[in-house]
PyMOL commands that place a pseudoatom at each C-alpha (Angstrom):
pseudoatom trace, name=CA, resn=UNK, resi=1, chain=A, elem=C, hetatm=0, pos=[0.000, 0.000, 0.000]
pseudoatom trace, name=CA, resn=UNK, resi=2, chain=A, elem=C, hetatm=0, pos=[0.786, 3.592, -0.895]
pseudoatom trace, name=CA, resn=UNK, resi=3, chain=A, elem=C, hetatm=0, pos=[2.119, 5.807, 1.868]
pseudoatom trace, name=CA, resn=UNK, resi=4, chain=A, elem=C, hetatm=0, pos=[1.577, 9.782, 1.256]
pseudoatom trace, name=CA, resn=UNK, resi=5, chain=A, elem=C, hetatm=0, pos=[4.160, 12.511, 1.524]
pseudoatom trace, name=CA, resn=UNK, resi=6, chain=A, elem=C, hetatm=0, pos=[2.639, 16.120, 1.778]
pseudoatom trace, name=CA, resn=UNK, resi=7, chain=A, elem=C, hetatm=0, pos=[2.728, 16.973, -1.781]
pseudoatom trace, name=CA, resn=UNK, resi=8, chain=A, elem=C, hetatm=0, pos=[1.878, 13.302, -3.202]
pseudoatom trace, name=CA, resn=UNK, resi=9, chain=A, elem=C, hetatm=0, pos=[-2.129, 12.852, -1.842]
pseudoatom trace, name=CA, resn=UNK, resi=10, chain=A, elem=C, hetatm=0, pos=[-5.065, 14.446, -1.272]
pseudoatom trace, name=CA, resn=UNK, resi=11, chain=A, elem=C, hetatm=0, pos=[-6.544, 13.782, 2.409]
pseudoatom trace, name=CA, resn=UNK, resi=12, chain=A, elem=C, hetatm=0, pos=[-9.813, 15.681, 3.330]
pseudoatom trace, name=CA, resn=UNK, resi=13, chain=A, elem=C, hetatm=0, pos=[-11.478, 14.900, 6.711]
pseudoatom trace, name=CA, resn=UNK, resi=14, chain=A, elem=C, hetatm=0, pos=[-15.416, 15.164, 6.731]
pseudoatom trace, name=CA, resn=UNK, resi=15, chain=A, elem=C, hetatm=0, pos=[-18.330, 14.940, 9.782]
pseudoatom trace, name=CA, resn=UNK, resi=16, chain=A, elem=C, hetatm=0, pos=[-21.437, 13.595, 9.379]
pseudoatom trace, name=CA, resn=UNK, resi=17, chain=A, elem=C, hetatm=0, pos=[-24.447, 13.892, 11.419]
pseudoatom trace, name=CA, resn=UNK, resi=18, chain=A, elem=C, hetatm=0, pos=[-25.276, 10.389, 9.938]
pseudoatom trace, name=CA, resn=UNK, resi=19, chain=A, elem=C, hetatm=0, pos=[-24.397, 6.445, 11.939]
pseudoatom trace, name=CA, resn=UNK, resi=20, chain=A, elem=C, hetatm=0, pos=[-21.718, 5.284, 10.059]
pseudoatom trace, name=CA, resn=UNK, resi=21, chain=A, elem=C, hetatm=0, pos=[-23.274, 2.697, 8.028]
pseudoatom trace, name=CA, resn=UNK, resi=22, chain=A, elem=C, hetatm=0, pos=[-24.841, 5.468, 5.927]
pseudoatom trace, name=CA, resn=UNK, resi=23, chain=A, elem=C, hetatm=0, pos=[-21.938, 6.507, 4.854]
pseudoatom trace, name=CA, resn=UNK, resi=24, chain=A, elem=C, hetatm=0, pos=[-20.564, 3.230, 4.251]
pseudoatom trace, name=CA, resn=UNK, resi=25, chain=A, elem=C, hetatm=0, pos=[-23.274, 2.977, 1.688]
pseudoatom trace, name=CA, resn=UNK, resi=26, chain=A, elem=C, hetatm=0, pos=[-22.831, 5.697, 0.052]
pseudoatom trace, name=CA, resn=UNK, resi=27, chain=A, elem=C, hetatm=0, pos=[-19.562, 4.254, -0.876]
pseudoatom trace, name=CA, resn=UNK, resi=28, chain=A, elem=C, hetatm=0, pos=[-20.097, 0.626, -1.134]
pseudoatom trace, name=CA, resn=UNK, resi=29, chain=A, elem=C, hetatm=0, pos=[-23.931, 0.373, -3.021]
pseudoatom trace, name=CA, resn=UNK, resi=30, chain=A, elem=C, hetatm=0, pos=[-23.511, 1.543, -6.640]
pseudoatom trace, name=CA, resn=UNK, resi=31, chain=A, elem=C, hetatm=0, pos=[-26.899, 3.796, -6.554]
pseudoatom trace, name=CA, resn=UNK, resi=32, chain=A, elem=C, hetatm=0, pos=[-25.614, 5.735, -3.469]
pseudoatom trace, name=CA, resn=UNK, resi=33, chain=A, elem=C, hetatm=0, pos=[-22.380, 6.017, -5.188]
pseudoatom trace, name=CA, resn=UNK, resi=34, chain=A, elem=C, hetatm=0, pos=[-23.791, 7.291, -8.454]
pseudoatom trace, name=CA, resn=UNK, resi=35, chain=A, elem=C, hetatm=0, pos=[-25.781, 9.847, -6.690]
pseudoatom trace, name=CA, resn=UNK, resi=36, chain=A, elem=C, hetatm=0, pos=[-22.661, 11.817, -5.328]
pseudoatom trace, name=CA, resn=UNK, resi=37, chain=A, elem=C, hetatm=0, pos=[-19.417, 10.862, -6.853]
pseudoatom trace, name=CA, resn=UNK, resi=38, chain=A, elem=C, hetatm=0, pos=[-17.687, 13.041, -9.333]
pseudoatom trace, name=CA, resn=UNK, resi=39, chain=A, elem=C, hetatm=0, pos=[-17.113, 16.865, -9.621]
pseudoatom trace, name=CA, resn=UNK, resi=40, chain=A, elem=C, hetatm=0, pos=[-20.177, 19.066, -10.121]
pseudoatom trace, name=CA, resn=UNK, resi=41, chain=A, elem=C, hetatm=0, pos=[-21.774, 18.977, -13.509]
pseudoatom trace, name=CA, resn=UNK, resi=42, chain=A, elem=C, hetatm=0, pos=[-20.546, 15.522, -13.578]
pseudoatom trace, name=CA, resn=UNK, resi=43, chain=A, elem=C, hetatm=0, pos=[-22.730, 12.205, -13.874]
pseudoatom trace, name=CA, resn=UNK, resi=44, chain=A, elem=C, hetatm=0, pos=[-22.086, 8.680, -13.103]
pseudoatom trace, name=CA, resn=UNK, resi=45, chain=A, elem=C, hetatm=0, pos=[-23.788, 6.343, -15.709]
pseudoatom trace, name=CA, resn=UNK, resi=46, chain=A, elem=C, hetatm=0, pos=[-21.891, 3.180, -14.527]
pseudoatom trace, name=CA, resn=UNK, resi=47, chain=A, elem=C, hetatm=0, pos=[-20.323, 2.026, -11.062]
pseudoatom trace, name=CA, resn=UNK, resi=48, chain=A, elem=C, hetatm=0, pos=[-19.430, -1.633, -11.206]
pseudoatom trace, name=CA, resn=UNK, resi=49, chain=A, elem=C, hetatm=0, pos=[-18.558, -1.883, -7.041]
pseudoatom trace, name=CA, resn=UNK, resi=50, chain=A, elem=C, hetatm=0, pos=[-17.651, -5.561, -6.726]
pseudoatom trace, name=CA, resn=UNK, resi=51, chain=A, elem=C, hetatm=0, pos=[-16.910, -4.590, -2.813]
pseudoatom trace, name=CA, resn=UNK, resi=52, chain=A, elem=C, hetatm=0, pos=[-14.513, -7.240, -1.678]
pseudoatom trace, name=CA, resn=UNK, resi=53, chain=A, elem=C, hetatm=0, pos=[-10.708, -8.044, -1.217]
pseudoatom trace, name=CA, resn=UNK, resi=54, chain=A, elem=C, hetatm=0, pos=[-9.690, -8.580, -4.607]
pseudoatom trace, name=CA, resn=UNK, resi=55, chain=A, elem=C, hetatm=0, pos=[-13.213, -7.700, -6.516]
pseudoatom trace, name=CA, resn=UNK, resi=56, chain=A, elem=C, hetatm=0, pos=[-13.147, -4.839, -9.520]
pseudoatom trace, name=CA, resn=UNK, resi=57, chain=A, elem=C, hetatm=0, pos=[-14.804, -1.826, -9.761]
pseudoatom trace, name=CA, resn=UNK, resi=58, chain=A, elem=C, hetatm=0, pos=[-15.667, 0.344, -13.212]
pseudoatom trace, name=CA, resn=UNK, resi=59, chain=A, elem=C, hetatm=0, pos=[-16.584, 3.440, -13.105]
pseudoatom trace, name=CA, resn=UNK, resi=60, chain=A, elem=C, hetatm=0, pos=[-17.878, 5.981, -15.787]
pseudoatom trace, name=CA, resn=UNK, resi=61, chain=A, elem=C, hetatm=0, pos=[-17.575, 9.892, -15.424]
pseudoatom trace, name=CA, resn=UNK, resi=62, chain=A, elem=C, hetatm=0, pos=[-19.675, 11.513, -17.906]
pseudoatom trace, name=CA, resn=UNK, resi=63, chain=A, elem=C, hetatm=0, pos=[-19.629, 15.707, -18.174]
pseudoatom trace, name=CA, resn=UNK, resi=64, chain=A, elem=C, hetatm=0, pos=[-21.232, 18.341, -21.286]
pseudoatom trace, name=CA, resn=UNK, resi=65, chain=A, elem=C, hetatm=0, pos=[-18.269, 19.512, -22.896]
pseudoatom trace, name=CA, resn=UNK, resi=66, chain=A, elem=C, hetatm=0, pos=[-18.393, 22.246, -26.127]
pseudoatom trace, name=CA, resn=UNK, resi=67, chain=A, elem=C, hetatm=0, pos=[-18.528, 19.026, -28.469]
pseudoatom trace, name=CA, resn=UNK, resi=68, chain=A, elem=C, hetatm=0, pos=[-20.949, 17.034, -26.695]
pseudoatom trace, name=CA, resn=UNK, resi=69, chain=A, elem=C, hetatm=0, pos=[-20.905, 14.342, -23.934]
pseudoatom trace, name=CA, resn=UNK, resi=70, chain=A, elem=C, hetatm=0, pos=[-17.426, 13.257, -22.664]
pseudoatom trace, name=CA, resn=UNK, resi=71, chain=A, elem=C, hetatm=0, pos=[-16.583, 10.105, -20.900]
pseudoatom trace, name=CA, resn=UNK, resi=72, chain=A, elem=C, hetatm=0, pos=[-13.622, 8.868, -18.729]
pseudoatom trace, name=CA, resn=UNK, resi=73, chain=A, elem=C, hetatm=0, pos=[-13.526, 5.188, -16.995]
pseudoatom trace, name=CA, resn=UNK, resi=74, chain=A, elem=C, hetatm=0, pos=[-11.773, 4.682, -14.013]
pseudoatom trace, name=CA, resn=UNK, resi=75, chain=A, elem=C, hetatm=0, pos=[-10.994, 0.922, -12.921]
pseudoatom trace, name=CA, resn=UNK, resi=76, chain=A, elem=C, hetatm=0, pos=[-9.677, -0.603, -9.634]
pseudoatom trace, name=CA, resn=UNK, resi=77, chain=A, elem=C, hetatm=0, pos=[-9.481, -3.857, -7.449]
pseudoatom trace, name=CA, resn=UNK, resi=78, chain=A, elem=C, hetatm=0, pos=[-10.146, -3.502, -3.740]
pseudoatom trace, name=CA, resn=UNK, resi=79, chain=A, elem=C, hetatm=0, pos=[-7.473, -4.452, -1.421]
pseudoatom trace, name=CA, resn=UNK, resi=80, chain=A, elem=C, hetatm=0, pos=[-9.083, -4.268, 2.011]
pseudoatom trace, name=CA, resn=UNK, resi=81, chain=A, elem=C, hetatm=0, pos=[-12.677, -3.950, 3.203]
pseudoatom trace, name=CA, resn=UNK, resi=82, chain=A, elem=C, hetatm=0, pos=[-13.846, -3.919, 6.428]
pseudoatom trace, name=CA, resn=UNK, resi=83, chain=A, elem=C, hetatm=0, pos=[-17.379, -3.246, 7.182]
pseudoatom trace, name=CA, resn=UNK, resi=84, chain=A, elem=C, hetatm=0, pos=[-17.925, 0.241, 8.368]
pseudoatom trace, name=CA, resn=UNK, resi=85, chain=A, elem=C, hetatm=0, pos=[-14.160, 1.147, 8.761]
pseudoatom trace, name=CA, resn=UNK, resi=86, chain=A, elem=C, hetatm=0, pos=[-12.233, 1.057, 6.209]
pseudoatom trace, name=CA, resn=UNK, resi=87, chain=A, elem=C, hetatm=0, pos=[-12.459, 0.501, 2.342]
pseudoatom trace, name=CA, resn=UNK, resi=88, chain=A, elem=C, hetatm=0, pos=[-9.046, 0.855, 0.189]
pseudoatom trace, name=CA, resn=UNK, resi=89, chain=A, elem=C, hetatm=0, pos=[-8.717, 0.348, -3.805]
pseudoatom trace, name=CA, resn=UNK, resi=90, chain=A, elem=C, hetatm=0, pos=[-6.546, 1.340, -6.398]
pseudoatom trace, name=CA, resn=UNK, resi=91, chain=A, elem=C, hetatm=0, pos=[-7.474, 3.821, -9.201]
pseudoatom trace, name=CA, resn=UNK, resi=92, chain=A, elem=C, hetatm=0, pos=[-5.920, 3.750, -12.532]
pseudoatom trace, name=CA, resn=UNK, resi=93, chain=A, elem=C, hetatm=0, pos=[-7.871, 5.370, -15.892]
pseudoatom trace, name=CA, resn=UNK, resi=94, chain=A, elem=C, hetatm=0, pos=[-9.477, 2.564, -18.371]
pseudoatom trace, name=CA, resn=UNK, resi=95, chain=A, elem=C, hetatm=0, pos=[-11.293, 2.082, -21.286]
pseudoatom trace, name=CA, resn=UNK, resi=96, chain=A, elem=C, hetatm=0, pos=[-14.705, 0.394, -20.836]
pseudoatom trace, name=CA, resn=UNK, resi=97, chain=A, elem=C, hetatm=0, pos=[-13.731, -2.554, -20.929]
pseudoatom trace, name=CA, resn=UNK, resi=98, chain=A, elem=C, hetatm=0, pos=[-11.679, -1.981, -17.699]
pseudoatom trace, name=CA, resn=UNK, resi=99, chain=A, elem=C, hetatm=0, pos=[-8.045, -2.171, -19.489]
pseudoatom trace, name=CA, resn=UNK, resi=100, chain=A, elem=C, hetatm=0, pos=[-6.143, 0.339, -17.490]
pseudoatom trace, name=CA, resn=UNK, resi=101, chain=A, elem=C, hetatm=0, pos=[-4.508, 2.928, -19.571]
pseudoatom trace, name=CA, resn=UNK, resi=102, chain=A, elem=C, hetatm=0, pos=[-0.884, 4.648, -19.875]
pseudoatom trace, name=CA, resn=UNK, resi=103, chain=A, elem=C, hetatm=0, pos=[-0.681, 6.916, -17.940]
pseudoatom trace, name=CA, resn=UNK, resi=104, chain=A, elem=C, hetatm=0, pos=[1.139, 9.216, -20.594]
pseudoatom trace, name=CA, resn=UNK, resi=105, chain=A, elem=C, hetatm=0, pos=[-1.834, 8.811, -22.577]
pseudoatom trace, name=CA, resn=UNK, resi=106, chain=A, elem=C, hetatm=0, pos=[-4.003, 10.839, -20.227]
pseudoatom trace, name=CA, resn=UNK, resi=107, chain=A, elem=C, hetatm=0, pos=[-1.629, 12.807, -18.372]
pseudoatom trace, name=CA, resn=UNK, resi=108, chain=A, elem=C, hetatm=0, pos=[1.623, 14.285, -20.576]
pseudoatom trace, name=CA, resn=UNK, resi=109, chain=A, elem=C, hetatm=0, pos=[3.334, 16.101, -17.887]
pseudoatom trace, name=CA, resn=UNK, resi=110, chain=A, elem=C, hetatm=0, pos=[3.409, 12.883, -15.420]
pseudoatom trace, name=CA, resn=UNK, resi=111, chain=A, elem=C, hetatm=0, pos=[2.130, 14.830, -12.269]
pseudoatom trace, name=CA, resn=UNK, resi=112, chain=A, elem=C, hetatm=0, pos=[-0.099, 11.495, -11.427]
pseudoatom trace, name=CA, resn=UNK, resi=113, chain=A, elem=C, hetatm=0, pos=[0.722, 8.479, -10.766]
pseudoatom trace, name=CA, resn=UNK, resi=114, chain=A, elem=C, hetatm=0, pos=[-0.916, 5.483, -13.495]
pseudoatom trace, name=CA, resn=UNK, resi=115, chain=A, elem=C, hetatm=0, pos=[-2.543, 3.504, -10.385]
pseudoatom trace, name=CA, resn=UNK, resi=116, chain=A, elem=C, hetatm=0, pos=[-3.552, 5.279, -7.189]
pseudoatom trace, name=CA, resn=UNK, resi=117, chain=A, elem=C, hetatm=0, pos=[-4.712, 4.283, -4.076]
pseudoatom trace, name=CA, resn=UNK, resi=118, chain=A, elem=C, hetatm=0, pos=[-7.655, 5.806, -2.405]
pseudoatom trace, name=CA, resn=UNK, resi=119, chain=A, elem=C, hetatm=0, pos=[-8.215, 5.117, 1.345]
pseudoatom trace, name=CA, resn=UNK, resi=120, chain=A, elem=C, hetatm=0, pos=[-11.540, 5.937, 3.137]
pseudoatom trace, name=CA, resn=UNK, resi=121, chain=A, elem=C, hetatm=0, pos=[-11.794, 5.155, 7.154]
pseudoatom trace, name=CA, resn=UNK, resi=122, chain=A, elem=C, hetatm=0, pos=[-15.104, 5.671, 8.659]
pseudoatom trace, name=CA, resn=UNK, resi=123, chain=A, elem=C, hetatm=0, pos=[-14.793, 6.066, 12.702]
pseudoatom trace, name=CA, resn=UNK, resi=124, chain=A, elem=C, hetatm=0, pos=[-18.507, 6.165, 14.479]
pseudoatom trace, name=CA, resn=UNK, resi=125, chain=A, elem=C, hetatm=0, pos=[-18.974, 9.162, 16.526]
pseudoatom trace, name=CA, resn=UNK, resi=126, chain=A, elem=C, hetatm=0, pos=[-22.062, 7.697, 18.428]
pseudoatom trace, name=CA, resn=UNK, resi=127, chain=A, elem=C, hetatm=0, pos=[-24.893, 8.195, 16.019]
pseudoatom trace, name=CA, resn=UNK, resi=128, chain=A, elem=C, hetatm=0, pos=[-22.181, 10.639, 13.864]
pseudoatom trace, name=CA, resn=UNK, resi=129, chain=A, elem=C, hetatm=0, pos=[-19.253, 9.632, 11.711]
pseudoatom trace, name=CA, resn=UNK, resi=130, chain=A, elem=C, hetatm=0, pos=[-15.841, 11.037, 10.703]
pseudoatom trace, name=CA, resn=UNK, resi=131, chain=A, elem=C, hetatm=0, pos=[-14.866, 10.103, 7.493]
pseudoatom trace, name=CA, resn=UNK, resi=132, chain=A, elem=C, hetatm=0, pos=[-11.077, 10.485, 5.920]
pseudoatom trace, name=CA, resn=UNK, resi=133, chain=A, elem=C, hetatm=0, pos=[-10.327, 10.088, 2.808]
pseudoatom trace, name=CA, resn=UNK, resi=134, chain=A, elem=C, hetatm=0, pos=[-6.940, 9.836, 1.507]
pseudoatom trace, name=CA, resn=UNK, resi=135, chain=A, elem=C, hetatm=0, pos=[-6.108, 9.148, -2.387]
pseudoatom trace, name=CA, resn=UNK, resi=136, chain=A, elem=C, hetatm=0, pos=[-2.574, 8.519, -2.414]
pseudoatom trace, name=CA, resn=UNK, resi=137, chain=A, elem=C, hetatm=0, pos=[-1.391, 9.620, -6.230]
pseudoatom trace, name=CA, resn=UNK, resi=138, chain=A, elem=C, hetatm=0, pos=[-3.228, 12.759, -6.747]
pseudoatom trace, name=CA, resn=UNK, resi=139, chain=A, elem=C, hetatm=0, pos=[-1.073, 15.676, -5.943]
pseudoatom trace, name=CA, resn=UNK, resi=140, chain=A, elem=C, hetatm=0, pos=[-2.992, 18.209, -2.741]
pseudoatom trace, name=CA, resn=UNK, resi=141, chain=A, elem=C, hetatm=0, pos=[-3.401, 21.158, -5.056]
pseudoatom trace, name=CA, resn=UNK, resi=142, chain=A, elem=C, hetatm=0, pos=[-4.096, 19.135, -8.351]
pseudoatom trace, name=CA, resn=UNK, resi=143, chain=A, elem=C, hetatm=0, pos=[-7.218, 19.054, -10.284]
pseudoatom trace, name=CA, resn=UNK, resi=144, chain=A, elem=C, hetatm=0, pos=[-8.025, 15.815, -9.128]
pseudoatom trace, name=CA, resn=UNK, resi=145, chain=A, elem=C, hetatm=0, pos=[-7.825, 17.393, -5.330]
pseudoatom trace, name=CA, resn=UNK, resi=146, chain=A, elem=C, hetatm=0, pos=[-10.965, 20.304, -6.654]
pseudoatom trace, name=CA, resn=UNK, resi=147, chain=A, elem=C, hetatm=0, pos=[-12.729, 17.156, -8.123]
pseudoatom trace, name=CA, resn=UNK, resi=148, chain=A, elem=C, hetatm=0, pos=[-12.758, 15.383, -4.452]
pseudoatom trace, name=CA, resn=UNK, resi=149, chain=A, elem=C, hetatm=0, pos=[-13.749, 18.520, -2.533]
pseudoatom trace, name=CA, resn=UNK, resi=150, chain=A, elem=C, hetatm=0, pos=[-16.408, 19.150, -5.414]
pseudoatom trace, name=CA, resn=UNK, resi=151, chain=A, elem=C, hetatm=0, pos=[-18.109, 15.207, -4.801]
pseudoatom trace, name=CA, resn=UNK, resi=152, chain=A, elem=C, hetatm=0, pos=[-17.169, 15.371, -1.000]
pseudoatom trace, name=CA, resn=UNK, resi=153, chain=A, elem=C, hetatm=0, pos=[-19.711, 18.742, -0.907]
pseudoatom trace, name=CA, resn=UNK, resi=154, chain=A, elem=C, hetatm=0, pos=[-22.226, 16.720, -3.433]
pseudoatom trace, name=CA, resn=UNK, resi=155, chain=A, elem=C, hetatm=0, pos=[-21.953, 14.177, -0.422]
pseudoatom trace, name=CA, resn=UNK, resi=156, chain=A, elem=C, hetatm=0, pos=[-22.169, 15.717, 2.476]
pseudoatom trace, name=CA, resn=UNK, resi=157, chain=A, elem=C, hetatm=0, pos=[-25.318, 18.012, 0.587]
pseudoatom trace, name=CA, resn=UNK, resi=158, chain=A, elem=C, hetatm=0, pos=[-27.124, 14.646, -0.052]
pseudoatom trace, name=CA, resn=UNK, resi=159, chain=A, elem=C, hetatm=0, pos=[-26.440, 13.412, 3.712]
pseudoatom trace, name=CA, resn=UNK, resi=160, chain=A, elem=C, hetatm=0, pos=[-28.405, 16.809, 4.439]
pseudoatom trace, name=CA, resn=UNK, resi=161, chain=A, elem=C, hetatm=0, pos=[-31.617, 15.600, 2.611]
pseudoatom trace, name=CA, resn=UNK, resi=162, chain=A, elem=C, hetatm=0, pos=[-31.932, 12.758, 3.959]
for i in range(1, 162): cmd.bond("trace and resi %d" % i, "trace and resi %d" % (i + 1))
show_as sticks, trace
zoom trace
C-alpha cells in the first residue's frame, strides 16, 4: 500500500451527522455512489462496485463539454474492506472494458501516478461519523484534489436531505 508525503495525496477529513453505516453505503452500493461521486456537472452512468478483497470496480464519469458528452472510466481492485471502517482500492484510468490505460496517454506532464490508491476510514462518533479520505497519487493542489472537494460537498449536501 501507498504511503503519502505532503505533496503526493489528497486527504480531506469530513463529519457527518449520519451512523456510520450510511456513509458506508454511500460508498459501497452503486446507486448511493452514483448519486454523489464526481465533480459538479458531472454524472455517473456506470459504477461496477464488486466490494470485496480482490473484486473490480468500473466506473464511468460523464460531463457536457463544447462538443458534446465526454466520458472517462476509471478501474480498480479492492485491497481491504472492512465493514464500516475502512475501504481501500486502487485507481488507474481505463477504457470500458476496464483495461487500465498509460498513464502518458491521459496525463503528458506525469504529475499522477498510473494507479492510485484511495483510502476511506469511517470512525462512528455515536450516532455521527468522521470520514477520511486519503487518495494517495493525486497531488494536494491538483485538479483531481478540486474534483474530491467538489463530490465530498455533493456528499455531504445529499447526507443533508436525507
Amino acid at each position: 500500500m501507498m504511503t503519502p508525503t505532503d505533496d503526493s495525496a489528497v486527504v480531506i477529513e469530513r463529519e457527518f451527522d449520519v451512523p456510520v453505516d450510511v456513509i458506508w453505503q454511500m460508498w459501497t452500493n452503486p446507486d448511493h455512489f452514483k448519486a454523489w461521486y464526481g465533480p459538479t456537472g458531472v454524472t455517473i452512468p456506470v459504477a461496477n462496485l464488486d466490494v470485496r478483497v480482490g473484486g473490480t470496480r468500473l466506473v464511468s464519469m460523464e460531463m457536457q463539454s463544447p462538443t458534446g458528452a465526454m466520458q472517462m472510466w476509471f478501474t480498480g481492485t479492492y485491497l481491504e474492506v472492512i465493514h464500516n471502517r475502512r475501504l481501500v482500492y486502487t485507481e488507474a484510468m481505463s477504457d470500458e472494458h476496464g483495461q487500465p490505460l498509460p498513464a502518458s496517454d491521459h496525463n503528458p506532464t506525469g504529475d499522477q501516478h498510473a494507479v492510485t490508491e484511495v483510502r476511506v476510514e469511517l470512525e462512528d462518533l455515536g450516532g455521527r461519523t468522521r470520514m477520511v479520505m486519503t487518495h494517495t497519487g493525486i497531488p494536494g493542489d491538483s485538479p483531481g484534489a478540486t474534483g474530491w472537494h467538489m463530490a465530498l460537498d455533493k456528499l455531504t449536501a445529499l447526507i443533508a436531505c436525507t
